[in-house]
Structure formats: structure tokens, C-alpha cells
N, C-alpha and C positions, 0 to 999 in steps of 0.2 A: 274591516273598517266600514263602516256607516256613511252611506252615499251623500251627502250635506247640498241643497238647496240656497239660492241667493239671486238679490233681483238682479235683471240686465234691462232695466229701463223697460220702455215699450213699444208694440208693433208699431209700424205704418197706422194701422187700424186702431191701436190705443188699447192693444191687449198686452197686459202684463208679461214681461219674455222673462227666463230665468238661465242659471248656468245651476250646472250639475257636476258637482266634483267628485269622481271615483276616487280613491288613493286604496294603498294597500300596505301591508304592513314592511316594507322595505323604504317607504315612505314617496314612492313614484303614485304620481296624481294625474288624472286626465279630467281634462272641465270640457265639456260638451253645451249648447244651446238648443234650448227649441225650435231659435230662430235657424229655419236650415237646416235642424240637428247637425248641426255645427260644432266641429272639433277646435275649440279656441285656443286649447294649451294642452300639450304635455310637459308634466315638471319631470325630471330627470336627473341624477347626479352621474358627474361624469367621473373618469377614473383618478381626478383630484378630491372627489366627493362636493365639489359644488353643484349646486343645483343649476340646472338651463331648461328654460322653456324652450325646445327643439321643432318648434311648429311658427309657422309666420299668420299674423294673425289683425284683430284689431280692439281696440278696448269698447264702443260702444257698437250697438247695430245699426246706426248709421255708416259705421264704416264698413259694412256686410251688405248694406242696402246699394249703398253708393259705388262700393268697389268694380272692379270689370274684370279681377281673376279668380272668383268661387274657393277663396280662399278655405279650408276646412270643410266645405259645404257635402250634404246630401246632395249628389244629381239623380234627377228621372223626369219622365220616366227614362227619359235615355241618355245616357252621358255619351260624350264625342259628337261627331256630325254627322248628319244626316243629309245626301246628296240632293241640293238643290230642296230641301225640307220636306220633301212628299216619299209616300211610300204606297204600296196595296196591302191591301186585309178582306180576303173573302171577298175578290174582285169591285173592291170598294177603293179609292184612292184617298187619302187625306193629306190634307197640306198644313203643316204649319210654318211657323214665322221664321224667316230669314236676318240673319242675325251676326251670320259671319261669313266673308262676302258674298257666296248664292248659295250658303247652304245652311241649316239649323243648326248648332250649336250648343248642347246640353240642356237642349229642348225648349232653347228661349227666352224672351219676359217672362217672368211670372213664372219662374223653374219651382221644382222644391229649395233649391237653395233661398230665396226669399220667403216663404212661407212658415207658419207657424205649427210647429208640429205639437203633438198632447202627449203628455207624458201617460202611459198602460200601464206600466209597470216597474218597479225599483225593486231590490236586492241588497244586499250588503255590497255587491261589487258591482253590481250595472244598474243601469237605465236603462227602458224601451221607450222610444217616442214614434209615434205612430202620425197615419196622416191619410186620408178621404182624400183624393182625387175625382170630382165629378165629370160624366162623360162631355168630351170634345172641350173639356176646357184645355188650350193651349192648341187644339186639332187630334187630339189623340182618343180613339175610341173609347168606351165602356169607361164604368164606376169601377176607380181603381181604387184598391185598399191595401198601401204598405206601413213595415213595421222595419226598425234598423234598434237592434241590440247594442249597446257597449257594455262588452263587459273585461273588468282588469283585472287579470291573477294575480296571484302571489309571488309569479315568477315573470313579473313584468311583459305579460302577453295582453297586449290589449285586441281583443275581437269583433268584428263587427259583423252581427249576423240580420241578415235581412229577409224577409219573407213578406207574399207578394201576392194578389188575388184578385181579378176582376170579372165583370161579369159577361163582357166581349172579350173576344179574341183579340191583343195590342201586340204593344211595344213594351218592354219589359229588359231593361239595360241599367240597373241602378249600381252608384261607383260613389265614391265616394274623391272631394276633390283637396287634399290634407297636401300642401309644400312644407315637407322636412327640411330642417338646416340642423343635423347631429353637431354642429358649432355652435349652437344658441342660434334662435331667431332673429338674433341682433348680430350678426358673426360675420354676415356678409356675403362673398361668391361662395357657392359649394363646387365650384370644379376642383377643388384639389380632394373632395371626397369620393373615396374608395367604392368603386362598386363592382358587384358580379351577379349576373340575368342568367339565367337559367336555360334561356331562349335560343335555339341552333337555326331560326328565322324568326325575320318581320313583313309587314306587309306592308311595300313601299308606298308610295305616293303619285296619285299622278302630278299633281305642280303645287303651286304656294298654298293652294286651298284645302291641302292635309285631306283628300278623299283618294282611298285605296285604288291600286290599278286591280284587285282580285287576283294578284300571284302571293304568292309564299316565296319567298326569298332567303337563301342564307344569310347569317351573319359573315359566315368565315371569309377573312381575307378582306374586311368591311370594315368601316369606324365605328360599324352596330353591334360588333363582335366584344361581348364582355363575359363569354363564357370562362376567361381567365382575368381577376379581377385589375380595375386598372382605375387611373382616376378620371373621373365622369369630363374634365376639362382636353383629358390627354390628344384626341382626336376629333373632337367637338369646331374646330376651325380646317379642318381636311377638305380639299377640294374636291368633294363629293355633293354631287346635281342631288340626292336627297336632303344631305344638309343644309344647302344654300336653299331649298323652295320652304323650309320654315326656321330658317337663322338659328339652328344647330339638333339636337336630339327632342324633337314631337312626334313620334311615331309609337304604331301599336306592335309590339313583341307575343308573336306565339307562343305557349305553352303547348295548348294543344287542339289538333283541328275539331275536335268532338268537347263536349266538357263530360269529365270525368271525374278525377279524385280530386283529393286537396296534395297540390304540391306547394315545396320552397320555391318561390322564383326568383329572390334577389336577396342582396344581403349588402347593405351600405356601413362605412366604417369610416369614422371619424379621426385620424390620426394626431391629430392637437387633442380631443377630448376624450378618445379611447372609446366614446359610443360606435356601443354596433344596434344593427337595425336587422334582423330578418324577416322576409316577407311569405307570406302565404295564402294561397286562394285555391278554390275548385272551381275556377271562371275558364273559358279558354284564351284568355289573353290578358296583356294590363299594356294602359300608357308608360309609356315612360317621358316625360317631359320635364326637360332641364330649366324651365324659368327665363324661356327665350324673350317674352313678352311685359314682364314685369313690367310693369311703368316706373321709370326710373323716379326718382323720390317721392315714391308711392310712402305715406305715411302708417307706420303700423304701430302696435305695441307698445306702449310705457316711451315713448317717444323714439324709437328706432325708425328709420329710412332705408326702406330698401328700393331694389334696383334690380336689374337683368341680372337672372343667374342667383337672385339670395337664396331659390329655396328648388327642391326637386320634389316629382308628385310622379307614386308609380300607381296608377289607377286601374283596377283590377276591371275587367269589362269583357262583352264581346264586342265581337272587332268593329270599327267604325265603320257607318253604312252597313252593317251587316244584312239589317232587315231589307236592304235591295239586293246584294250581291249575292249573286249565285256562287255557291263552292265554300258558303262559311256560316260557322254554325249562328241560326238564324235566333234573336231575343225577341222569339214571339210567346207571349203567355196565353193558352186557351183559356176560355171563358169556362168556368169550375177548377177551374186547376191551381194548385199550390207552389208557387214561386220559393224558394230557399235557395240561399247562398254564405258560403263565409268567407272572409278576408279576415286575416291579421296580420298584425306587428307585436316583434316580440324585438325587446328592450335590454341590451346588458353591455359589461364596460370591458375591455381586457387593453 
């Protein structure tokens, strides 16, 4: 099927933003934006055969402008936090903007998530939208140049390949920021959704400000333990000092300390709609974040209200802080060199 084009109003700046609809011939559709290269919807039929938009979302870009949880968005250059916002590069230190309490934040004002990205390229099943990043805008070294594929099979795999280039040596952490509800977007808490991590550690925290202590940690015998599946609410109120410094599951899950291949890492399962969800990346880690911070009647989509808990976001990345902490694989891109990555979600009902 034929990728179909349609207005979404206009920038900040008063440039024309669009949505871009994938569908495929089992009749699953994904609508993406410029704005952000922004995942606004996936449609999906569940094992009744009705259709759910299974992503939390908003109807104009004012509500992507305005919002304060990166709903669907492109992050970079770096998703997650950055300790106290500075980092080194070729014994050079840069600072940027502090944003969530002392430390950076998926890189700030003025992220890619706000920005208007150019469509390179279309296909019968994907988009590329692309996007110029000029040096130290934001504090971040060198003329960056990235690119973020969507593309939907036939077998309901939707892919997100990104690739990446600049002309100094950075920071180089791109994730994308999509809260799943496999109950429709309008459905409500997802604790009673099914899930299993792949992940045999995470790396804790040291307090409310979600920056890594630099161990590797088991899951087992934890409430972070989802190697056998269980539902995301089940242990999510456990009297565990990681839970309580971010009011339930925000933490980053190891896959692996090097990045290496593409693995499955997760696999979430809807038991009212029969949606399942599997996940997959060649990153060495992802968020996992249960929707602790929702702003409670946060207005979304075709006039749905959500609230803490409507949506979960497994954000494929390296680890938080990485670019400081010694002993983890570090998201520096040299200057010449070609950044590639893939994350997917694949899509079916049982």
C-alpha cells in the first residue's frame, strides 16, 4: 500500500507539518509527523477484529508543543539524563540545559522532539524524515546529520532505523519516546498488562533524580525481575528504596554491556484485547517506564484523559549518563563515522 500524506497544521515557525500514514495490506496503519518524527497512531485490530489506536497521543501540534511527556517523539541527541547536564569530549567540557532537577533530560528545550524534521525519502511502506542539527546548538558539539526510517511489513513489524553522522566527535543516544496502551489509548492504567524483559539486570539508581549508581544489578529475587512474564502492576507498589526514588518502574534494563546483535527484549500482552507487542533492538539497553508521571487529566486523542499509568514506553538506548560513567558502553559518535541502529515492534493478536 501507498504511503498517503495529509496536513497537521503548522510549526511554531508557520511551516506546514504533515502526518504520514503507512498501512499494509492486513489493514494495520502507522501515522508518523514531521513534527518530532512523531509516532501519533498505530491502528491495530484486536482479537475481536476492532480496530485501537494503541499509542497515547494528541490531535494537533500544539499538543506535542505544549505537552511535558515526549509523547511518540524522536529524542537526541541523547535520550534519558545527563548527570548534572555536562559531559567531556576531547578534553573539552560542554554544558547544556538543566531541565530535570540538576540534570539534562532528553537533551532539553529545543530537543528533536519539537523540531521539524524533512521528509528524504518514501516507499510503498516507510518514511525517512531527516533532520540538521547545527554545532552547540543545545551545547552539543559538531554538525549533526540524522535520518529515522519507519517502515511497516506485511507482518505487522513496524521498524525504526536510524542513522547518524557528524562532523566532531558527540553525543550520539537517539530513542525514540512511543507510550503503548495494547487496550486502546483510551483504555486507561496498563498495570494489568502482561510483560517479559529479556533483561537478567538493570542499573539502579542512585535517588529520585534517576542517574545510575554504575553497577549492574540483578533482577532476580527483585520487583525488576520479568524474565518470567507477569503483569507490569504486580510488584510495581513493593517496598523497594529503587521504586519509591521514581514512584514505580523508570529504570534502564541491560541487554547487553557491549552492543552487539539485534535481540528480542520484551514482549507485552494485552489480555482483554489479545494484542501482543514484541520488541527488538541491537542497542545495549532500553527504558522501561511504566507512566509514573503522567499528568493526571492530561488531555489526549479524539477527547480521551489520561493519567498516571495509561501508557508504558520501553526506550531502546544506551544507558543513562553513559557518556560520563566509566564501565558502560559509551554513545560517542567520531567525527567521519556512520551511526546505524534498529529498534522494532512487531504487532499480532492471539
Amino acid at each position: 500500500m501507498a504511503v498517503t500524506q495529509s496536513s497537521f497544521g503548522k510549526s511554531r515557525e508557520g511551516e506546514e507539518l504533515s502526518l504520514f500514514t503507512i498501512g499494509n495490506a492486513s489493514g494495520t496503519r502507522v501515522v508518523v509527523s514531521d513534527l518530532g518524527a512523531t509516532i501519533v497512531s498505530i491502528f491495530f485490530r484486536d482479537k475481536s477484529g476492532t480496530e485501537k489506536d494503541i499509542i497515547l497521543g494528541y490531535d494537533t501540534p500544539e499538543g506535542y508543543y505544549n505537552g511535558t511527556c515526549f509523547f511518540g517523539a524522536c529524542i537526541g541527541r541523547s535520550g534519558n539524563r545527563i548527570d548534572k547536564g555536562r559531559f567531556t569530549i576531547d578534553g573539552r567540557t560542554y554544558q547544556l540545559a538543566i531541565n530535570d532537577n540538576q540534570n539534562n533530560l532528553h537533551s532539553g528545550p529545543d530537543g528533536f522532539d519539537s523540531r521539524r524534521f524533512t521528509l528524504t525519502g518514501k516507499t510503498e511502506d516507510s518514511v525517512t524524515l531527516s533532520l540538521e542539527d547545527p554545532d552547540l546548538r543545545q551545547g552539543y558539539p559538531g554538525n549533526f546529520r540524522m535520518s529515522v526510517t519507519y517502515t511497516l511489513t506485511d507482518d505487522n513489524k513496524l521498524m525504526l532505523h536510524y542513522t547518524a553522522a557528524c562532523d566532531q566527535d558527540t553525543v550520539c543516544n537517539l530513542t525514540n519516546h512511543t507510550y503503548f496502551n495494547l487496550g486502546g489509548h483510551d483504555s486507561g492504567s496498563i498495570e494489568d498488562t502482561e510483560l517479559w524483559l529479556a533483561a537478567k539486570e538493570y542499573t539502579p539508581v542512585i535517588d529520585h533524580e534517576a542517574i545510575p549508581t554504575g553497577e549492574y544489578a540483578p533482577v532476580a529475587g527483585t520487583p525488576f525481575d520479568f524474565t518470567t512474564p507477569k503483569t507490569i502492576g504486580r510488584d510495581i507498589r513493593e517496598d523497594n528504596e529503587q521504586l519509591k526514588f521514581v514512584g514505580g518502574y523508570d529504570h534502564n534494563f541491560v541487554l547487553q554491556h557491549e552492543r552487539s546483535g539485534a535481540l528480542k527484549f520484551a514482549e507485552a500482552y494485552q489480555p482483554r484485547t489479545g494484542i501482543c507487542m514484541e520488541c527488538f533492538t541491537d542497542l545495549p539497553g532500553f527504558q522501561f517506564y511504566a507512566g509514573n508521571f503522567i499528568t493526571e487529566g492530561e488531555k489526549g486523542k479524539k477527547g480521551a484523559v489520561y493519567g498516571k499509568r495509561c501508557g508504558f514506553c520501553l526506550e531502546t538506548q544506551f544507558y543513562p549518563n553513559s557518556i560520563n560513567q566509566e564501565g558502560f558502553a559509551r554513545p560517542l559518535l567520531k567525527a567521519g563515522e556512520t551511526f546505524e541502529s534498529t529498534t522494532a515492534y512487531q504487532f499480532s493478536v492471539r
